[in-house]
DSSP file (Angstrom, degrees, kcal/mol; ACC not computed):
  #  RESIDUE AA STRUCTURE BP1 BP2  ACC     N-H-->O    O-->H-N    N-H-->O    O-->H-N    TCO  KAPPA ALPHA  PHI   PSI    X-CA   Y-CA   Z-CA
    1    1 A X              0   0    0      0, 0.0     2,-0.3     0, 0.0    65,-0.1   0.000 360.0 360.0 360.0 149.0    0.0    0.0    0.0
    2    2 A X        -     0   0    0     40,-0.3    40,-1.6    63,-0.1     2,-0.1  -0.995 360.0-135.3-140.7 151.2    1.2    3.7   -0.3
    3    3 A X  B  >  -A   41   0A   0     -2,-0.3     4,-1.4    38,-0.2     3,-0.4  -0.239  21.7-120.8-122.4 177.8    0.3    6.4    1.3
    4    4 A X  H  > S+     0   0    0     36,-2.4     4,-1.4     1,-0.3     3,-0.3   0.980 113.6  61.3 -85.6 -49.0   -0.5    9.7    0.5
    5    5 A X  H >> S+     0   0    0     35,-0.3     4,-0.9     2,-0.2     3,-0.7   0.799 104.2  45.8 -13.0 -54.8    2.3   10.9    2.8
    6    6 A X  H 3> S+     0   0    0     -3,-0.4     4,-1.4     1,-0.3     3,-0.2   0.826 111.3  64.0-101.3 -29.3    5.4    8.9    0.6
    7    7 A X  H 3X S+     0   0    0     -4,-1.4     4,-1.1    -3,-0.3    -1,-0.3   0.851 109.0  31.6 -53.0 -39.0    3.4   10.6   -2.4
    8    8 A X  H <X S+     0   0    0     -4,-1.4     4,-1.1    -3,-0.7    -1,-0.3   0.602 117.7  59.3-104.5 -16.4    4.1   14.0   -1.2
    9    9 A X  H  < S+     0   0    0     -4,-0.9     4,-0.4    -5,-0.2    -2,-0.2   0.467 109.1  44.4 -42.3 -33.6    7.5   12.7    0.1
   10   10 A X  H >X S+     0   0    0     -4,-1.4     3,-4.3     2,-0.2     4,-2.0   0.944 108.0  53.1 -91.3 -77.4    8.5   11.6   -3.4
   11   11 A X  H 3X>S+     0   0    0     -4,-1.1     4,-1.7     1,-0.4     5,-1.2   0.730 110.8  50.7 -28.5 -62.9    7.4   14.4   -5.2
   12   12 A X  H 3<5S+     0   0    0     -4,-1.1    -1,-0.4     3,-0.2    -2,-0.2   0.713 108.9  49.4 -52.2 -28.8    9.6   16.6   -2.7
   13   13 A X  H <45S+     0   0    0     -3,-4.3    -1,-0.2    -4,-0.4    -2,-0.2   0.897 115.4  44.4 -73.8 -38.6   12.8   14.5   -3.0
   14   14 A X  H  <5S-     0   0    0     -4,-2.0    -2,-0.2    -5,-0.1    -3,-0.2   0.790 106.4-131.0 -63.7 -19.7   12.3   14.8   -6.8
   15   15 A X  T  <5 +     0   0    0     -4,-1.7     2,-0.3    -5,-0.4    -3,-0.2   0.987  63.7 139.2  63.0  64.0   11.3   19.2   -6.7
   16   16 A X      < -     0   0    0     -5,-1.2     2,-0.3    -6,-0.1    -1,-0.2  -0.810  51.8-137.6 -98.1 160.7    8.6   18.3   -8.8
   17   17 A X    >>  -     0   0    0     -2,-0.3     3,-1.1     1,-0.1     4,-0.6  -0.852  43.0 -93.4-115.1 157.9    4.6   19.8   -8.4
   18   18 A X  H 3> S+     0   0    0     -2,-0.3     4,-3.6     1,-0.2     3,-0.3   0.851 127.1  63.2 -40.1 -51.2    1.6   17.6   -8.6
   19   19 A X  H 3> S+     0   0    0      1,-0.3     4,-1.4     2,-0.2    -1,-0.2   0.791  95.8  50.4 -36.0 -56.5    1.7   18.6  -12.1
   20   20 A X  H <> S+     0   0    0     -3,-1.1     4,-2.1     2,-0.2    -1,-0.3   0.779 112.7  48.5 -20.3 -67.5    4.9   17.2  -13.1
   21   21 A X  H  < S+     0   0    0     -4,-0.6     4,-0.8     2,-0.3     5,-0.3   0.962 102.1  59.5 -72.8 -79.5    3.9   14.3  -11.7
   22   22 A X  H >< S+     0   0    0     -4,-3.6     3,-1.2     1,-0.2     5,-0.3   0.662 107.9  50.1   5.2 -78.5    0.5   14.3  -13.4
   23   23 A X  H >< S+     0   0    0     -4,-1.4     3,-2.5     1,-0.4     2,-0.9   0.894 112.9  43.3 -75.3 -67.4    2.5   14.4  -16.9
   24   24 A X  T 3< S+     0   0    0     -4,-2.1    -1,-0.4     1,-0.3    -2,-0.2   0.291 117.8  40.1 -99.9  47.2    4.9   11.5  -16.2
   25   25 A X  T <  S-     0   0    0     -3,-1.2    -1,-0.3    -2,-0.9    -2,-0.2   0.347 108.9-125.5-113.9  -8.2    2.5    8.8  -14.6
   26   26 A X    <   +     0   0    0     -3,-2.5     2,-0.4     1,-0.3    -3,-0.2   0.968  63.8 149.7  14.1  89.1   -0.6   10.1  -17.7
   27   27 A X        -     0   0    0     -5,-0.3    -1,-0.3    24,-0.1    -2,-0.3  -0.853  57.0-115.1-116.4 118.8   -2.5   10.6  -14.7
   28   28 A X     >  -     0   0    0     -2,-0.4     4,-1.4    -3,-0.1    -6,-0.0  -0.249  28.9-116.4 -71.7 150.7   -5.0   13.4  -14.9
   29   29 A X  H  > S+     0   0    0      2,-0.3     4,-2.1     1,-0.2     3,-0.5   0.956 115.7  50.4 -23.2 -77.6   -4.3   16.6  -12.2
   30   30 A X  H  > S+     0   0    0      1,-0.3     4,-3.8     2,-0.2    -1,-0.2   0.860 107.0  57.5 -72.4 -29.6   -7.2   16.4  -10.1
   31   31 A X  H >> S+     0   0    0      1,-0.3     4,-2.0     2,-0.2     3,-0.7   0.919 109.5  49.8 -64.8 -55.6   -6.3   12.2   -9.6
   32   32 A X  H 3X S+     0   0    0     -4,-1.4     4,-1.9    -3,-0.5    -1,-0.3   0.891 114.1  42.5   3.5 -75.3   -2.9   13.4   -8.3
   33   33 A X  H 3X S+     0   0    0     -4,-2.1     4,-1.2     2,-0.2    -1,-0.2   0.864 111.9  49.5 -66.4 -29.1   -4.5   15.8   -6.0
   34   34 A X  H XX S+     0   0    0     -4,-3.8     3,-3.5    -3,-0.7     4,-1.3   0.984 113.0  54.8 -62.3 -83.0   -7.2   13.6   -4.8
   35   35 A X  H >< S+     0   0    0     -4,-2.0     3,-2.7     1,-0.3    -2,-0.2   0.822 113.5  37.7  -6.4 -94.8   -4.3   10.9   -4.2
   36   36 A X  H 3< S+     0   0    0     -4,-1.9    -1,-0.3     1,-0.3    -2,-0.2   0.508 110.9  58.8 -39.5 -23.5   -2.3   13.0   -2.2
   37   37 A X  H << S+     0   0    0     -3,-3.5    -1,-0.3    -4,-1.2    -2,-0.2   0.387  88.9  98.8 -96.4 -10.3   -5.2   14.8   -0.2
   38   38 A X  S << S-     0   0    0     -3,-2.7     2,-0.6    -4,-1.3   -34,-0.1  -0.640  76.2-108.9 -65.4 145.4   -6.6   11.4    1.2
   39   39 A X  S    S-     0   0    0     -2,-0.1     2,-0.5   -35,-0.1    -1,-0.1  -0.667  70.1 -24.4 -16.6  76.3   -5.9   10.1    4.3
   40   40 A X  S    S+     0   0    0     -2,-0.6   -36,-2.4     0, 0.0   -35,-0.3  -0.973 119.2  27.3 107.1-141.0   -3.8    7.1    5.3
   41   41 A X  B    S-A    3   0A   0     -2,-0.5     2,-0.3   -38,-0.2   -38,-0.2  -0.383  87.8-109.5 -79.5 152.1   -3.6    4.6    2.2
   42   42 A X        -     0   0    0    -40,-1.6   -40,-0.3     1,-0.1     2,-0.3  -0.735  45.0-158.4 -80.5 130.8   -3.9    5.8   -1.3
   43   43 A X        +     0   0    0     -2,-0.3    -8,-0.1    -8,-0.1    -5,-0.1  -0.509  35.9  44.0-122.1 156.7   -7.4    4.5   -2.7
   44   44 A X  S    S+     0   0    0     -2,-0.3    -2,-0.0     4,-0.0     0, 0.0  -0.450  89.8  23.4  85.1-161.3   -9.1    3.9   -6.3
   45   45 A X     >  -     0   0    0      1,-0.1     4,-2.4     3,-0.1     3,-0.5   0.136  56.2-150.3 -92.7 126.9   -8.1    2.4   -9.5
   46   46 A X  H  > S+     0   0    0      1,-0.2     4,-0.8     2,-0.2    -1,-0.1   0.855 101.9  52.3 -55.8 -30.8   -5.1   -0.2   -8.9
   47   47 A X  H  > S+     0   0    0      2,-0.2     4,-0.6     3,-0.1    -1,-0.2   0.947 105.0  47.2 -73.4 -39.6   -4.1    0.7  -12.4
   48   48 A X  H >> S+     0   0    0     -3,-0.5     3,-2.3     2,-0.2     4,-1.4   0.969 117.2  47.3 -63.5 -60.4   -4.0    4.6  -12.0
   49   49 A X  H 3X S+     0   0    0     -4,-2.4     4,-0.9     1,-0.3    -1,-0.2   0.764 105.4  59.4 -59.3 -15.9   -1.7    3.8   -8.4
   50   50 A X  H 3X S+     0   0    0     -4,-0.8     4,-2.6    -5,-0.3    -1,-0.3   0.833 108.3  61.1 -87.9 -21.5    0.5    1.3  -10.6
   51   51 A X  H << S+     0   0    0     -3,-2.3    -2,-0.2    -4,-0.6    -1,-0.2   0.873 105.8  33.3  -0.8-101.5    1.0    4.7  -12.5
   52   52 A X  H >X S+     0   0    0     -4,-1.4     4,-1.2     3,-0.1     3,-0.9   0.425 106.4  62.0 -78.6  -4.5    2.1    6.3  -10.9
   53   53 A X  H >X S+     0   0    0     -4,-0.9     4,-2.4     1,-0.2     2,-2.0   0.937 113.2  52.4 -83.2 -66.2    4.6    4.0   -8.3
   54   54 A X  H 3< S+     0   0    0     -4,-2.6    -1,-0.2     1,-0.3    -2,-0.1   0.130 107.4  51.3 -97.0  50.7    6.5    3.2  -11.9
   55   55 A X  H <> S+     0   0    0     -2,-2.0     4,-2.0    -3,-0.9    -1,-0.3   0.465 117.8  35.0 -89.3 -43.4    6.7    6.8  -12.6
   56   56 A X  H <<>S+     0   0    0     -3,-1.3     5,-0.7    -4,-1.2     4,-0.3   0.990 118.9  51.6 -58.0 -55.1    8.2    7.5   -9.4
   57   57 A X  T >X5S+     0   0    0     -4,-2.4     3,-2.4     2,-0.2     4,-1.4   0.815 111.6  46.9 -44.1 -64.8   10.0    4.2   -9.7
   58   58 A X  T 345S+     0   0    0      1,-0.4     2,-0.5     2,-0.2    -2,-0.2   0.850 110.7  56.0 -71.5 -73.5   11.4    5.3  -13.4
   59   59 A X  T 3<5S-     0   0    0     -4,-2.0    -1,-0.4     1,-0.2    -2,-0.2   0.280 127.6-102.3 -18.1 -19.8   12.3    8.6  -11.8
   60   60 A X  T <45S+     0   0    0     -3,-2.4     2,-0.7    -2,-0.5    -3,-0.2   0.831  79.1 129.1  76.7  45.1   14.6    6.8   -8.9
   61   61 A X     << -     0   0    0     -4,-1.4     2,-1.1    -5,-0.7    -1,-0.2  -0.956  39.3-165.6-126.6 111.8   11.8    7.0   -5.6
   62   62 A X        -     0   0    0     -2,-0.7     2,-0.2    -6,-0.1     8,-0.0  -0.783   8.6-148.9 -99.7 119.2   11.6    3.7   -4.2
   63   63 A X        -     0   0    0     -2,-1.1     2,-0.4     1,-0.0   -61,-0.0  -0.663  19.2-157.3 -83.1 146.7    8.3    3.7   -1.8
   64   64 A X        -     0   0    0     -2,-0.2     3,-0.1     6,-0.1     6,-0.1  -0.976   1.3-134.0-143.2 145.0    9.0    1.5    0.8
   65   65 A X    >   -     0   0    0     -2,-0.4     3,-1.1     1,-0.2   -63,-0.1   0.097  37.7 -60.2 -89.3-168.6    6.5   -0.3    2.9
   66   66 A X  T 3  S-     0   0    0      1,-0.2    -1,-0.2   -65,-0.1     3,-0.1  -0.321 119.3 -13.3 -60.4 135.0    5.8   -1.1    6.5
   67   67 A X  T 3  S+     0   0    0      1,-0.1    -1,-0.2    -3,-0.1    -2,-0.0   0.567 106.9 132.0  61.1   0.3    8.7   -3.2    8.1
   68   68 A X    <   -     0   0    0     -3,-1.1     2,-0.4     1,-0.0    -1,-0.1  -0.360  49.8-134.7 -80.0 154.2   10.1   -3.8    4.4
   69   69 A X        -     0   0    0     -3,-0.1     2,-0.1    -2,-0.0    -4,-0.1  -0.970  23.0 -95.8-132.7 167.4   13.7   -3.2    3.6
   70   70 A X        -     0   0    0     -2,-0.4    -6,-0.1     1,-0.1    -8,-0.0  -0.290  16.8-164.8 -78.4 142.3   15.3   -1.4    0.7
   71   71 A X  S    S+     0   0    0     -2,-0.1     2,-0.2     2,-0.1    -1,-0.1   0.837  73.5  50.8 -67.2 -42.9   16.6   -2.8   -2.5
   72   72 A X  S    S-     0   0    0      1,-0.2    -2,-0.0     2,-0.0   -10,-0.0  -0.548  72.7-127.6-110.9 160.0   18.5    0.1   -3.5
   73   73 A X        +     0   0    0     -2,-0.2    -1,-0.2     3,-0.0    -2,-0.1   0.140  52.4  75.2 -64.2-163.5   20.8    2.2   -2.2
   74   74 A X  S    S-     0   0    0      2,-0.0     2,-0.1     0, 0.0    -2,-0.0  -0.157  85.3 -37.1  78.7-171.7   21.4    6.1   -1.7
   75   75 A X        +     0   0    0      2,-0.0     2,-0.3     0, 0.0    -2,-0.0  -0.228  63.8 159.5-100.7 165.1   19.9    8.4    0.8
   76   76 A X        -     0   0    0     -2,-0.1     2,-0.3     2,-0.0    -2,-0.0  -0.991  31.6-125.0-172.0 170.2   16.1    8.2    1.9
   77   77 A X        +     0   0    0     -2,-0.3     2,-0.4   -68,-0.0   -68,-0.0  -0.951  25.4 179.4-143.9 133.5   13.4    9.3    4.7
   78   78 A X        -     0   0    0     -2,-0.3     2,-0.4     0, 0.0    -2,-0.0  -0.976  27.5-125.9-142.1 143.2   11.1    6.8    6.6
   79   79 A X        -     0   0    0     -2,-0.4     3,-0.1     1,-0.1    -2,-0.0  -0.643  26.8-137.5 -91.5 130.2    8.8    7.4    9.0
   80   80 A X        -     0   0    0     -2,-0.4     5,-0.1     2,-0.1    -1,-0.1   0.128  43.4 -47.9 -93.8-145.8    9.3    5.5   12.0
   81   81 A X        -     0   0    0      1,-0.1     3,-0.1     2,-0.1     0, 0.0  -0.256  55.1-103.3 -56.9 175.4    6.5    3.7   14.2
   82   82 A X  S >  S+     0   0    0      1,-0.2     3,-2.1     2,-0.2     4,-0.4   0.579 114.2  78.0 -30.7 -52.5    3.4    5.2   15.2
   83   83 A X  T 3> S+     0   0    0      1,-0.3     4,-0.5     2,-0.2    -1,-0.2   0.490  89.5  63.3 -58.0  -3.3    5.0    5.6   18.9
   84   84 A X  H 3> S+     0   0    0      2,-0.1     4,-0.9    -4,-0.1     3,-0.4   0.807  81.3  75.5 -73.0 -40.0    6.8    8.5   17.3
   85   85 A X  H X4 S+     0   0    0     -3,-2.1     3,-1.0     1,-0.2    -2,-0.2   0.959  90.5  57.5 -55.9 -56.7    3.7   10.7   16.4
   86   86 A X  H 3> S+     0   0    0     -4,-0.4     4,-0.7     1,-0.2     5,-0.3   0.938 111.4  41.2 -51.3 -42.5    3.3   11.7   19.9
   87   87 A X  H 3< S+     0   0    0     -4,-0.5     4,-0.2    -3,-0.4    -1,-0.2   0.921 115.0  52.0 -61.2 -27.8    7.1   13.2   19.8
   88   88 A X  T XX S+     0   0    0     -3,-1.0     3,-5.2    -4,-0.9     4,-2.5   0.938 114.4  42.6 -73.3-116.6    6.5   14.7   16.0
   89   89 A X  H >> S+     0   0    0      1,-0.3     3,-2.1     2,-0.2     4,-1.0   0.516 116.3  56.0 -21.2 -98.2    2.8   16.8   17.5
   90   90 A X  H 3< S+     0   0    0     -4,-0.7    -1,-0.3     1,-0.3    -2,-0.2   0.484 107.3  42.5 -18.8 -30.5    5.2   17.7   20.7
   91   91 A X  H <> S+     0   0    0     -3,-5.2     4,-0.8    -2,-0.8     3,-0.3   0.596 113.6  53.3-105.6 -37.0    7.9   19.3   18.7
   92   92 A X  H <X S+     0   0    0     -4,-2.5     4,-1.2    -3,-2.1     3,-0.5   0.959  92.2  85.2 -74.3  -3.0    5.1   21.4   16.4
   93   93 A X  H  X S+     0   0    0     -4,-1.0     4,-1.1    -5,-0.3    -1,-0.2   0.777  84.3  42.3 -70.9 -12.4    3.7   22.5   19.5
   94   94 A X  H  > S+     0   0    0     -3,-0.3     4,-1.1    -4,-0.2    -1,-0.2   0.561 114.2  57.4 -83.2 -13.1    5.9   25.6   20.2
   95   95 A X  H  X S+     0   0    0     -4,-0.8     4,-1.1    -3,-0.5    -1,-0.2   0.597 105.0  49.2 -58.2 -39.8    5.6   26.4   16.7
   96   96 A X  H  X S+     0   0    0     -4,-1.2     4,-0.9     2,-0.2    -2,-0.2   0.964 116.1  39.1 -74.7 -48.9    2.0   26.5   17.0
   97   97 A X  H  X S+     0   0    0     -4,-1.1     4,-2.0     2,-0.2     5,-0.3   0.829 105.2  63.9 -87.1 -18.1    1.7   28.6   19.9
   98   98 A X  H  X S+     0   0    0     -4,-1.1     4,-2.3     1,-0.2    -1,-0.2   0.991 112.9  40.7 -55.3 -55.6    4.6   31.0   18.9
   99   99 A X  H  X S+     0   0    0     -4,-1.1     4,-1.4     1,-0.2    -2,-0.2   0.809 105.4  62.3 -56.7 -24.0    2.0   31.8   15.7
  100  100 A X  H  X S+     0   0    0     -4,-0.9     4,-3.1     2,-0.3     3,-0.2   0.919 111.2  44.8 -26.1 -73.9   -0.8   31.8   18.1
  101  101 A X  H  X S+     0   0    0     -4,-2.0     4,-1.8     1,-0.3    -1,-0.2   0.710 106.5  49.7 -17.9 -58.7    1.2   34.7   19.5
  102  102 A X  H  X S+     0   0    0     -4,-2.3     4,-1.7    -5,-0.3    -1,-0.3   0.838 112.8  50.3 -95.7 -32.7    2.1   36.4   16.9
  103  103 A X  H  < S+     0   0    0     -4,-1.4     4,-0.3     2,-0.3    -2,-0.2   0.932 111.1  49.8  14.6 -87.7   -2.0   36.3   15.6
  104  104 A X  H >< S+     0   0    0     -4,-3.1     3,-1.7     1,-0.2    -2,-0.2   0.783 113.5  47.9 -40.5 -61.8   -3.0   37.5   19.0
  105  105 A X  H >< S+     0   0    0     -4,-1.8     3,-1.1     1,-0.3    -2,-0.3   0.765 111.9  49.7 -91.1 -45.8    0.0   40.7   18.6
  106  106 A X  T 3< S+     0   0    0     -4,-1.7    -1,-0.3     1,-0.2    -2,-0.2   0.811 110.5  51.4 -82.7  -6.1   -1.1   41.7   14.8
  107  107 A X  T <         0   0    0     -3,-1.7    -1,-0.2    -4,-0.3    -2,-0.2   0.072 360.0 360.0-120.0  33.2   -4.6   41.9   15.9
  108  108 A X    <         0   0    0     -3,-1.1    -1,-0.2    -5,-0.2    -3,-0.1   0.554 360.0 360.0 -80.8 360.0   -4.0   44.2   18.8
């Protein structure tokens, strides 16, 4: 499965926009954007997702799945368990309330 996360993760290693993308999976725009805005695992047509993974693939992004290990070499980002989001939400929180801040302070 791949998630909409390593979608927007690939795209970013490459500097590509959803557009870009589009053009070398022939994948319409909005399916791209749909993709990428879901939640969790990527949904709809197993032929459109196969698409796009051997665009990415052809491109040098290897998606790699839960507990899976990698074929290729070179440099890469994986997200580690689940018990990690709590530290991930902890570290954007001073980030959050510093803008909070700074909100509150332009609409004084």
């Amino acid at each position: 499965m791949v998630t909409a996360g390593q979608l927007r993760a690939a795209r970013a290693l490459l500097s590509i926009d959803q557009q870009t993308l589009a053009h070398m999976s022939g994948v319409s725009l909005p399916t791209i954007q749909r993709m990428e805005g879901s939640q969790g695992n990527v949904r709809g047509v197993v032929d459109t997702l196969t698409k796009v993974v051997e665009a990415l693939n052809a491109a040098g992004i290897e998606l790699i799945g839960d507990n899976a290990k990698s074929e290729g070499g070179g440099r890469g980002v994986r997200l580690k368990e689940a018990a990690t989001l709590k530290k991930r939400v902890d570290l954007t929180a001073p980030a959050s309330r510093a803008r909070k801040k700074r909100q509150a302070l332009a609409h004084s």
